[in-house]
Gaussian input, Z-matrix of N, CA and C with variables (Angstrom, degrees):
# hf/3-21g

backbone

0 1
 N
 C     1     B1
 C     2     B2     1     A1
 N     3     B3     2     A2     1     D1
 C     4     B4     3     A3     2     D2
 C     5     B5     4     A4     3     D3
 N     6     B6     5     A5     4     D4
 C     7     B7     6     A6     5     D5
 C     8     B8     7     A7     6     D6
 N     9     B9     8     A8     7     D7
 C    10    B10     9     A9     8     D8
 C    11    B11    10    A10     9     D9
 N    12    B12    11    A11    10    D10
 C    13    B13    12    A12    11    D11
 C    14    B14    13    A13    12    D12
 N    15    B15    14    A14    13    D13
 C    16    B16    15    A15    14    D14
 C    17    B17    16    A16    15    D15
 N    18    B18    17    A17    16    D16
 C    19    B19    18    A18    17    D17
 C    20    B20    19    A19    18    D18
 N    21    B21    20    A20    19    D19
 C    22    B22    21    A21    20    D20
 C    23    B23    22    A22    21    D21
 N    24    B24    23    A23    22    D22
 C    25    B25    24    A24    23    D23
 C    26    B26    25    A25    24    D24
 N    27    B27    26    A26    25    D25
 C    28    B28    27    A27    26    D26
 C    29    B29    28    A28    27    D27
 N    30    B30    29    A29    28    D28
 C    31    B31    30    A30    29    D29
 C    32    B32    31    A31    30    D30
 N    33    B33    32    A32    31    D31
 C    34    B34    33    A33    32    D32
 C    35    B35    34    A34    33    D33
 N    36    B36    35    A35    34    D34
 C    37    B37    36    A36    35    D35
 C    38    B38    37    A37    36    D36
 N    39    B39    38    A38    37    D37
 C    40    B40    39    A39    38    D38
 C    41    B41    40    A40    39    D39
 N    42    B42    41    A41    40    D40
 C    43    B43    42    A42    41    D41
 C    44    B44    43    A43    42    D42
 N    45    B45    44    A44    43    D43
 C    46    B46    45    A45    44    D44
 C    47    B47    46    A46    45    D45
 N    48    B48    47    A47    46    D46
 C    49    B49    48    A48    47    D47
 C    50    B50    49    A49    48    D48
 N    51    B51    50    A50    49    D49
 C    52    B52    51    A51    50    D50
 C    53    B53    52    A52    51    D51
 N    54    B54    53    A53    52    D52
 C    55    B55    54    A54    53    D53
 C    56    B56    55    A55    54    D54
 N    57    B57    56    A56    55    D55
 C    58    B58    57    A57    56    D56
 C    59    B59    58    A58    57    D57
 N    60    B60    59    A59    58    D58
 C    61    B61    60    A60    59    D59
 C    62    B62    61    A61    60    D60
 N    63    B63    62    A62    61    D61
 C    64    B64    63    A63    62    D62
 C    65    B65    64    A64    63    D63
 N    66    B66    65    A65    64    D64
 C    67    B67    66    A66    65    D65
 C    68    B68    67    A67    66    D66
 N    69    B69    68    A68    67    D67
 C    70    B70    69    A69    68    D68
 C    71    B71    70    A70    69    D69
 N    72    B72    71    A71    70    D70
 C    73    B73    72    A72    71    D71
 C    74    B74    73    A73    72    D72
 N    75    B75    74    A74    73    D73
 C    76    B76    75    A75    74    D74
 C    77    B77    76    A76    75    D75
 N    78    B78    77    A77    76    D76
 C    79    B79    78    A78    77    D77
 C    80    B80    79    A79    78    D78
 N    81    B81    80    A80    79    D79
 C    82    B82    81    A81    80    D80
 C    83    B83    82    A82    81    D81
 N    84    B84    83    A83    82    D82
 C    85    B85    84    A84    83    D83
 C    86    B86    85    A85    84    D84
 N    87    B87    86    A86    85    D85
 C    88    B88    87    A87    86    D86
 C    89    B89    88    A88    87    D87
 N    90    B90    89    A89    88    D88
 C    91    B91    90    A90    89    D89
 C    92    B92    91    A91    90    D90
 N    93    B93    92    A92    91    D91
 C    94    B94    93    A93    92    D92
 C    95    B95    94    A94    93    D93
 N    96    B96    95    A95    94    D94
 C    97    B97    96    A96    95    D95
 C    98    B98    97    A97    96    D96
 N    99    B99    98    A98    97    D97
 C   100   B100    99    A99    98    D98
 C   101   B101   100   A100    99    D99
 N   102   B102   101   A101   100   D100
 C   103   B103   102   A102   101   D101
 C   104   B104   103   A103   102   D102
 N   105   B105   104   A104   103   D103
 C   106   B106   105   A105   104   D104
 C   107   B107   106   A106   105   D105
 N   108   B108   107   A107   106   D106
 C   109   B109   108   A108   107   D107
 C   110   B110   109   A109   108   D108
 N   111   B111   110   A110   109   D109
 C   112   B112   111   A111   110   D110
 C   113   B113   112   A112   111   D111
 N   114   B114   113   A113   112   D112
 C   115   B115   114   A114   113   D113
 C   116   B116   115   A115   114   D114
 N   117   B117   116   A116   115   D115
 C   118   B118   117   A117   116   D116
 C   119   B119   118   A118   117   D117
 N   120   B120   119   A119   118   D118
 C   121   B121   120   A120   119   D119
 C   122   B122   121   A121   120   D120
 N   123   B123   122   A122   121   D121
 C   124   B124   123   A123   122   D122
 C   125   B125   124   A124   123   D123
 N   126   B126   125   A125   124   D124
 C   127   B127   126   A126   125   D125
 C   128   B128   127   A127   126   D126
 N   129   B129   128   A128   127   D127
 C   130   B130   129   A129   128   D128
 C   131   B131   130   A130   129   D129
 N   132   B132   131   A131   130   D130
 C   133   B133   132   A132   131   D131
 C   134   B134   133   A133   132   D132
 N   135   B135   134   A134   133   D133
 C   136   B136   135   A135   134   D134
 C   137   B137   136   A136   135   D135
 N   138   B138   137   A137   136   D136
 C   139   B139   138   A138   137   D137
 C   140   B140   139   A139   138   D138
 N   141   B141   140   A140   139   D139
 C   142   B142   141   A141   140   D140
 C   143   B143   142   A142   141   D141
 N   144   B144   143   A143   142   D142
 C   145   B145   144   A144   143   D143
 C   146   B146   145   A145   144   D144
 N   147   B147   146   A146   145   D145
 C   148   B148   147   A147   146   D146
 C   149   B149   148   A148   147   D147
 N   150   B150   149   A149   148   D148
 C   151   B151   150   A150   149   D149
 C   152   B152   151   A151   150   D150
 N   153   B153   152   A152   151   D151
 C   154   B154   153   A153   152   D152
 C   155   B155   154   A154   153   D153
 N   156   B156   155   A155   154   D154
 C   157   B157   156   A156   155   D155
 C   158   B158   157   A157   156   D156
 N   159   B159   158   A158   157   D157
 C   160   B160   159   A159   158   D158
 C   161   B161   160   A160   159   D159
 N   162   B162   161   A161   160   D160
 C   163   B163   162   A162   161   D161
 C   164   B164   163   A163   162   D162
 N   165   B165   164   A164   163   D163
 C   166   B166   165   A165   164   D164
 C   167   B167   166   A166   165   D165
 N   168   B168   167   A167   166   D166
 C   169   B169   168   A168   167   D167
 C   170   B170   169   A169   168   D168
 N   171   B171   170   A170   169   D169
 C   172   B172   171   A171   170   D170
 C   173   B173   172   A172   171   D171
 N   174   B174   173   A173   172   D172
 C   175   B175   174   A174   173   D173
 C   176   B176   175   A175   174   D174
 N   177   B177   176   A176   175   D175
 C   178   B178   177   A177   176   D176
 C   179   B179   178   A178   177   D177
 N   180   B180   179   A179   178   D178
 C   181   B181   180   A180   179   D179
 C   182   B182   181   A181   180   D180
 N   183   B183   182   A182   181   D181
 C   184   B184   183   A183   182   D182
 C   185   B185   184   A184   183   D183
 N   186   B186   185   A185   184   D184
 C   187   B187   186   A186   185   D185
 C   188   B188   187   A187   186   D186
 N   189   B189   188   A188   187   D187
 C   190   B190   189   A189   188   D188
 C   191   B191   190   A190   189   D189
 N   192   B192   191   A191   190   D190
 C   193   B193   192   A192   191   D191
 C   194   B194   193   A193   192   D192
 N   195   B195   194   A194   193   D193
 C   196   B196   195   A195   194   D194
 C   197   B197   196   A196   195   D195
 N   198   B198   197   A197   196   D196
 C   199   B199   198   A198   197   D197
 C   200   B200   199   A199   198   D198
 N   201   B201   200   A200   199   D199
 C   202   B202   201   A201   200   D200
 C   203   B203   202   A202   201   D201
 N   204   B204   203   A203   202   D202
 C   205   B205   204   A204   203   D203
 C   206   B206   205   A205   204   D204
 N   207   B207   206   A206   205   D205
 C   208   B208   207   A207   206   D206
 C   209   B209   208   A208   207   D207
 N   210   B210   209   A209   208   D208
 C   211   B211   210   A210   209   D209
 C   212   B212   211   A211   210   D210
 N   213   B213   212   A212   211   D211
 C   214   B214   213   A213   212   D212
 C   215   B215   214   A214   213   D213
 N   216   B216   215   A215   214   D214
 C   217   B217   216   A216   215   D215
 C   218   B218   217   A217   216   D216
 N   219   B219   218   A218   217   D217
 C   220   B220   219   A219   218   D218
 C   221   B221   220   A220   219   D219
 N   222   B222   221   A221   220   D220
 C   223   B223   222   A222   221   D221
 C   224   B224   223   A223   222   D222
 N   225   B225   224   A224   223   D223
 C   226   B226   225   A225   224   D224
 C   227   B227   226   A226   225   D225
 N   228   B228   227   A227   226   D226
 C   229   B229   228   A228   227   D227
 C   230   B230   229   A229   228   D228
 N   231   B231   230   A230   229   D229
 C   232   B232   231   A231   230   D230
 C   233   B233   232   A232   231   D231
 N   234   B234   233   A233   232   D232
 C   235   B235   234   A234   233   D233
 C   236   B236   235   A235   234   D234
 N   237   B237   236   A236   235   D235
 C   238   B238   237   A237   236   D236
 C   239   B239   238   A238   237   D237
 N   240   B240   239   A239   238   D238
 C   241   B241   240   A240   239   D239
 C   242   B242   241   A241   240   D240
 N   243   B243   242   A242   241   D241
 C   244   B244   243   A243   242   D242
 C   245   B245   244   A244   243   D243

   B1=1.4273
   B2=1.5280
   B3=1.3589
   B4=1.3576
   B5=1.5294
   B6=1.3628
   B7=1.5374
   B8=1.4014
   B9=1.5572
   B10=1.2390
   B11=1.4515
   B12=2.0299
   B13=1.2645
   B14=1.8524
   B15=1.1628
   B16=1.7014
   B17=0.9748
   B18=1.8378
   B19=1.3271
   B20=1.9072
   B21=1.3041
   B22=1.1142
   B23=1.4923
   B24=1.6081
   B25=1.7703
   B26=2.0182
   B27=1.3712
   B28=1.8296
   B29=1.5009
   B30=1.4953
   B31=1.3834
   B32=1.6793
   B33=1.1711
   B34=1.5832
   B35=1.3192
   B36=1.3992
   B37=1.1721
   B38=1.3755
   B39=1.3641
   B40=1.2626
   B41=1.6365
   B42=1.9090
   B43=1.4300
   B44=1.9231
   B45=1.6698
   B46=1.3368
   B47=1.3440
   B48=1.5012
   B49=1.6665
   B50=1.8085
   B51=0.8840
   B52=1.6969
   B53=1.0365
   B54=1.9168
   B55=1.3147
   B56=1.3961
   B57=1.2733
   B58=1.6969
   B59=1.4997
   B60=1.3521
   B61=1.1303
   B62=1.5367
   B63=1.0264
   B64=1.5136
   B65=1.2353
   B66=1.3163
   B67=1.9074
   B68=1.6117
   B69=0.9053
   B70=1.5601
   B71=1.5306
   B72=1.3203
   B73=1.9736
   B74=1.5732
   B75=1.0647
   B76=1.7049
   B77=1.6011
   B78=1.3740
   B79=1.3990
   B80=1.8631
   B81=0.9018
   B82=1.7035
   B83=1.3736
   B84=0.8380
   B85=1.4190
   B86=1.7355
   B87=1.9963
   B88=1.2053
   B89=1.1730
   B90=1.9170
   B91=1.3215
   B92=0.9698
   B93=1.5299
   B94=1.3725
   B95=1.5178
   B96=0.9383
   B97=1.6253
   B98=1.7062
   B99=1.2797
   B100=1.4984
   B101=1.7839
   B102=1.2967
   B103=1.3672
   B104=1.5412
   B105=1.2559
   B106=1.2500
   B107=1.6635
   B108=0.7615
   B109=1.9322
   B110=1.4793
   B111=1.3314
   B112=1.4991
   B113=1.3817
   B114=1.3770
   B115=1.8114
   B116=1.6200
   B117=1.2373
   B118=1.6784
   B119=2.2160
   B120=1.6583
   B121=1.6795
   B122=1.5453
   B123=1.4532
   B124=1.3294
   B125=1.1374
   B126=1.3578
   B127=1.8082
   B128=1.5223
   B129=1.8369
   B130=1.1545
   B131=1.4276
   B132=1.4184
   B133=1.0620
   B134=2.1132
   B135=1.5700
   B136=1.1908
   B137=0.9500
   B138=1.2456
   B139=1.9230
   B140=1.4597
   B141=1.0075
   B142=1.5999
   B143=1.5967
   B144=1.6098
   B145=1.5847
   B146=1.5558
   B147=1.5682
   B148=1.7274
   B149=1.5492
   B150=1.2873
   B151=1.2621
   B152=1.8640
   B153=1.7022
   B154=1.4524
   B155=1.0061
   B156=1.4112
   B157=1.7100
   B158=1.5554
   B159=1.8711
   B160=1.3319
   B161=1.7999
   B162=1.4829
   B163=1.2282
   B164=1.4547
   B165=1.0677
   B166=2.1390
   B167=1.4205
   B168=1.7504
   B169=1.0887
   B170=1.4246
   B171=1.6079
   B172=1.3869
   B173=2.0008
   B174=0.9995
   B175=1.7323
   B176=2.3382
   B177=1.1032
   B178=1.9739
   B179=0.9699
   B180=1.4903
   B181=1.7597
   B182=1.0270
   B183=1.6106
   B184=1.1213
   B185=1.1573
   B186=1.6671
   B187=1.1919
   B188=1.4943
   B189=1.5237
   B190=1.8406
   B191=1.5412
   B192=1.7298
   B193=1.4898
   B194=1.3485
   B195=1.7040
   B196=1.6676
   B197=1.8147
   B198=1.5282
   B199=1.5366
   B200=1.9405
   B201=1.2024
   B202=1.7843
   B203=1.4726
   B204=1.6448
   B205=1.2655
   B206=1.2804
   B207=1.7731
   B208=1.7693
   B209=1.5813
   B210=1.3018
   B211=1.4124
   B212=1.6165
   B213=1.2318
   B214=1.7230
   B215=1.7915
   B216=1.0226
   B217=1.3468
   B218=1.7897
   B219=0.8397
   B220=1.6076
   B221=1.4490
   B222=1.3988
   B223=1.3350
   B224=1.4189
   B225=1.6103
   B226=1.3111
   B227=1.5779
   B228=1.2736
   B229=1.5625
   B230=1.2679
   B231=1.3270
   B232=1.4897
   B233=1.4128
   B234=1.7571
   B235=1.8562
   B236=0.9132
   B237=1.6069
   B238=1.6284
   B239=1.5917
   B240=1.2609
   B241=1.3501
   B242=1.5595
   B243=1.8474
   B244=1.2945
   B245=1.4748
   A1=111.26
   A2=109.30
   A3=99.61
   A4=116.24
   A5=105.52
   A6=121.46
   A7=121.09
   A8=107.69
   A9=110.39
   A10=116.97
   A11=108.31
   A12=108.97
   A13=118.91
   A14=95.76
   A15=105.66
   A16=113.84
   A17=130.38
   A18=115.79
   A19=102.22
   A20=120.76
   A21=144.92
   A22=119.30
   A23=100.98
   A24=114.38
   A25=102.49
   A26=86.05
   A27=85.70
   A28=110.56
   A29=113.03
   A30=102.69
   A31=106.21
   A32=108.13
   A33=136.38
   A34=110.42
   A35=128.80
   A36=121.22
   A37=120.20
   A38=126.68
   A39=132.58
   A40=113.52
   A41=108.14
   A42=103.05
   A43=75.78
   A44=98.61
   A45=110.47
   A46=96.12
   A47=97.61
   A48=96.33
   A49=99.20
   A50=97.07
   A51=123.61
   A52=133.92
   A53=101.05
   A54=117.63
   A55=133.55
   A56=170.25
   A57=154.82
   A58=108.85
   A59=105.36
   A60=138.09
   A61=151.85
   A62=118.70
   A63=115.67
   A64=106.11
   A65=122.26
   A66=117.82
   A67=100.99
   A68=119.59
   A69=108.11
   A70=113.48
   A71=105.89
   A72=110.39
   A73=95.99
   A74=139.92
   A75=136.17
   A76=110.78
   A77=108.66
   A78=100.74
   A79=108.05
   A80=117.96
   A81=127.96
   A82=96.38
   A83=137.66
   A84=120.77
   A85=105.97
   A86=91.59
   A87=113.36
   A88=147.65
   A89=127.67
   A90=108.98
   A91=123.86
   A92=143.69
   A93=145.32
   A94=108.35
   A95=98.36
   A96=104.25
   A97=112.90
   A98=119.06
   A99=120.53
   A100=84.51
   A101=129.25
   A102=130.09
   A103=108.86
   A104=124.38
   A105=139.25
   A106=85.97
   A107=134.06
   A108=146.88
   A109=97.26
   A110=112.69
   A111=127.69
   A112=90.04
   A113=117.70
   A114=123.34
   A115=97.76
   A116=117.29
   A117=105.54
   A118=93.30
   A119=81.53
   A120=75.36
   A121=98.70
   A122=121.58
   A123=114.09
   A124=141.76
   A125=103.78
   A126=127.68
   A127=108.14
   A128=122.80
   A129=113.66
   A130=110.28
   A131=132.12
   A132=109.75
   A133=96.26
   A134=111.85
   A135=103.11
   A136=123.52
   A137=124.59
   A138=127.54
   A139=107.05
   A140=155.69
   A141=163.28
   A142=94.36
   A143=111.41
   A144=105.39
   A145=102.73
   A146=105.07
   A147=96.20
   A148=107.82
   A149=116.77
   A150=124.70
   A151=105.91
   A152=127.52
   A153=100.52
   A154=124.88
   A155=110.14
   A156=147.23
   A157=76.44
   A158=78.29
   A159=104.86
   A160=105.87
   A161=103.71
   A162=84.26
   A163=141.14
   A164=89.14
   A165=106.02
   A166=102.89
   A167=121.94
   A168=104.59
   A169=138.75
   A170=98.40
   A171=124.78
   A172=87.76
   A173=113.12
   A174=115.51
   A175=68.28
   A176=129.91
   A177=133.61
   A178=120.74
   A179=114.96
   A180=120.13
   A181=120.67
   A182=127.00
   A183=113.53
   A184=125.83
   A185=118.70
   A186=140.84
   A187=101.23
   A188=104.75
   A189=105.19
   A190=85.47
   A191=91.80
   A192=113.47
   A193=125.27
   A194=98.23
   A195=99.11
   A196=93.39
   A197=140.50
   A198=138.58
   A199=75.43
   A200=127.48
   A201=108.63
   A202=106.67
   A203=111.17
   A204=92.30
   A205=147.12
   A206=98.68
   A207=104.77
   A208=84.95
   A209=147.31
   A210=156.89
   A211=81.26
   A212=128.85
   A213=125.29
   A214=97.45
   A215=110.98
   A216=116.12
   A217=104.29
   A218=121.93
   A219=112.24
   A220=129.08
   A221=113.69
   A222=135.07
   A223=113.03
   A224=115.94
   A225=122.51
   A226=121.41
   A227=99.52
   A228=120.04
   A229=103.29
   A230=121.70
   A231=158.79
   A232=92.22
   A233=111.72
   A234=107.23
   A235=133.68
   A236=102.19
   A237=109.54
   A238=107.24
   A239=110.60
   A240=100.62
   A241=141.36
   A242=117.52
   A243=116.57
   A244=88.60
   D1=-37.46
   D2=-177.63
   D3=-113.86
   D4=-21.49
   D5=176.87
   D6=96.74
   D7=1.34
   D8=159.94
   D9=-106.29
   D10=143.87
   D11=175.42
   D12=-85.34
   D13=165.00
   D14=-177.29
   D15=-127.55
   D16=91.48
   D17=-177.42
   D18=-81.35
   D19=160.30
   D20=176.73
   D21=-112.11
   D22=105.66
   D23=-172.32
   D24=-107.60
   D25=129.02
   D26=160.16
   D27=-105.13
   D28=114.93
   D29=165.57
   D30=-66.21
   D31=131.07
   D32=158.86
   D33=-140.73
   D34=47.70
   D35=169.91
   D36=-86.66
   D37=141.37
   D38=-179.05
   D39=67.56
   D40=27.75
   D41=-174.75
   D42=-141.27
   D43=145.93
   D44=-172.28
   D45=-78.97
   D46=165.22
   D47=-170.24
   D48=-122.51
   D49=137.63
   D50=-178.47
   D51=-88.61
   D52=111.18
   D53=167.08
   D54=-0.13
   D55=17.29
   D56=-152.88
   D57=-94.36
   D58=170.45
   D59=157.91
   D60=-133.36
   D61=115.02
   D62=-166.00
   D63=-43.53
   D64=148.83
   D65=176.76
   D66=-73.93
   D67=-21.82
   D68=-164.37
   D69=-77.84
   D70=-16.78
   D71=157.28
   D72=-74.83
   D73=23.91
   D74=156.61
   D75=-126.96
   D76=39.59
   D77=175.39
   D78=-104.68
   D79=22.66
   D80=158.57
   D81=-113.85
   D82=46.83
   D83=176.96
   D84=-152.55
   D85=-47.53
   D86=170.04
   D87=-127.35
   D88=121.55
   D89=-150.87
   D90=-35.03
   D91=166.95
   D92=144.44
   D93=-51.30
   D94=-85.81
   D95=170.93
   D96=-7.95
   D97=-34.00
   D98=-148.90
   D99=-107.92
   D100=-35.29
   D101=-173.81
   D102=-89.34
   D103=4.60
   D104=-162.37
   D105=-121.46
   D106=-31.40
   D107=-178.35
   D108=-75.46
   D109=-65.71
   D110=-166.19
   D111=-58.35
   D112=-62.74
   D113=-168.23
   D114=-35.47
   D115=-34.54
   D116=-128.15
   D117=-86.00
   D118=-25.46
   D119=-179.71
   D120=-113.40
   D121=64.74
   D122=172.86
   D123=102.68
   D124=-44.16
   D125=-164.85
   D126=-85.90
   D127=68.91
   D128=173.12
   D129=-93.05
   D130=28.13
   D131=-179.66
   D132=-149.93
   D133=152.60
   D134=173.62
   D135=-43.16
   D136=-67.13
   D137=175.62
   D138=-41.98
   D139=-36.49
   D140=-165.63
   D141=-76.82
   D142=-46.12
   D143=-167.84
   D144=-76.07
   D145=-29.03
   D146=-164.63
   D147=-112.28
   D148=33.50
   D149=167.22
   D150=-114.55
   D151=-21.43
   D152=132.65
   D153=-104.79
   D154=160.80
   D155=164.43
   D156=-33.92
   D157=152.04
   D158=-178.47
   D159=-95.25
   D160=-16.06
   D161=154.54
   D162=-89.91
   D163=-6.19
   D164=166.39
   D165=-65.55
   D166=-46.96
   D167=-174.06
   D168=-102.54
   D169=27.80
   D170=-168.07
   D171=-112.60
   D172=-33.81
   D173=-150.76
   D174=-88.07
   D175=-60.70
   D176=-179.22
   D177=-44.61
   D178=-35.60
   D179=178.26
   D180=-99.95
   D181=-174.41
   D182=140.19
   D183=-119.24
   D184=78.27
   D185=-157.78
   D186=-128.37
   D187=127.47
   D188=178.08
   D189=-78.72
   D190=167.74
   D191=174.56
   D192=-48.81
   D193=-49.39
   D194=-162.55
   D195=-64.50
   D196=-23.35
   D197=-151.62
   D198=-93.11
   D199=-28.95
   D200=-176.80
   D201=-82.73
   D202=-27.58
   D203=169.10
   D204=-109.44
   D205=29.01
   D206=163.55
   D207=-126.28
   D208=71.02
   D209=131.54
   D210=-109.70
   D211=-78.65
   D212=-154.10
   D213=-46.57
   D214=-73.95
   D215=-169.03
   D216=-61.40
   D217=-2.93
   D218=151.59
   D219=-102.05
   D220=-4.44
   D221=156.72
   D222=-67.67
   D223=-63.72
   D224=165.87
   D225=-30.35
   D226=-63.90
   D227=-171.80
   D228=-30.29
   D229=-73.01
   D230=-173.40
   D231=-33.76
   D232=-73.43
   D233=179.41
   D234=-48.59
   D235=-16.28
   D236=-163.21
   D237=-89.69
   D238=-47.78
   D239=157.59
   D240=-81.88
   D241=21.42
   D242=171.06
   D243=-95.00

C-alpha cells in the first residue's frame, strides 16, 4: 500500500529463549478435533495450552475437564523428556 517494508523485531535480548511446540506434531496423540478447539481460542502451541489453568481452559472451550486433563499431561510429558 505504501511501498514501504516493515521488518518486525522482538527484543528478547539477554532472556533465554523457549522450548515449544506446535500442537499439530501431537496429532497421534491428540484428537484433531481437540487441537482444532485449542486453535480456535489461540492455543496453537504447547506452551500457550499449559500456560492457562485448566480451568481457564475448560470455562474457553468446549472441552470437559477430564479431555483438558490428558491434553495438559500429554503436553507435559513431551517437556519432560526434551
Amino acid at each position: 500500500m505504501t511501498g514501504y517494508t516493515i521488518d518486525v523485531f522482538r527484543d528478547n535480548e539477554g532472556e533465554p529463549e523457549e522450548f515449544d511446540i506446535d500442537l499439530e506434531e501431537f496429532s497421534d496423540e491428540i484428537e484433531t478435533w481437540v487441537i482444532d478447539e485449542l486453535k480456535r481460542i489461540g492455543c496453537d502451541t504447547a506452551r500457550s495450552v499449559l500456560d492457562l489453568t485448566a480451568d481457564e481452559l475448560e470455562r474457553r472451550t468446549d472441552l470437559e475437564k477430564q479431555t483438558i486433563d490428558d491434553v495438559r499431561r500429554v503436553l507435559r510429558e513431551e517437556f519432560e523428556k526434551g
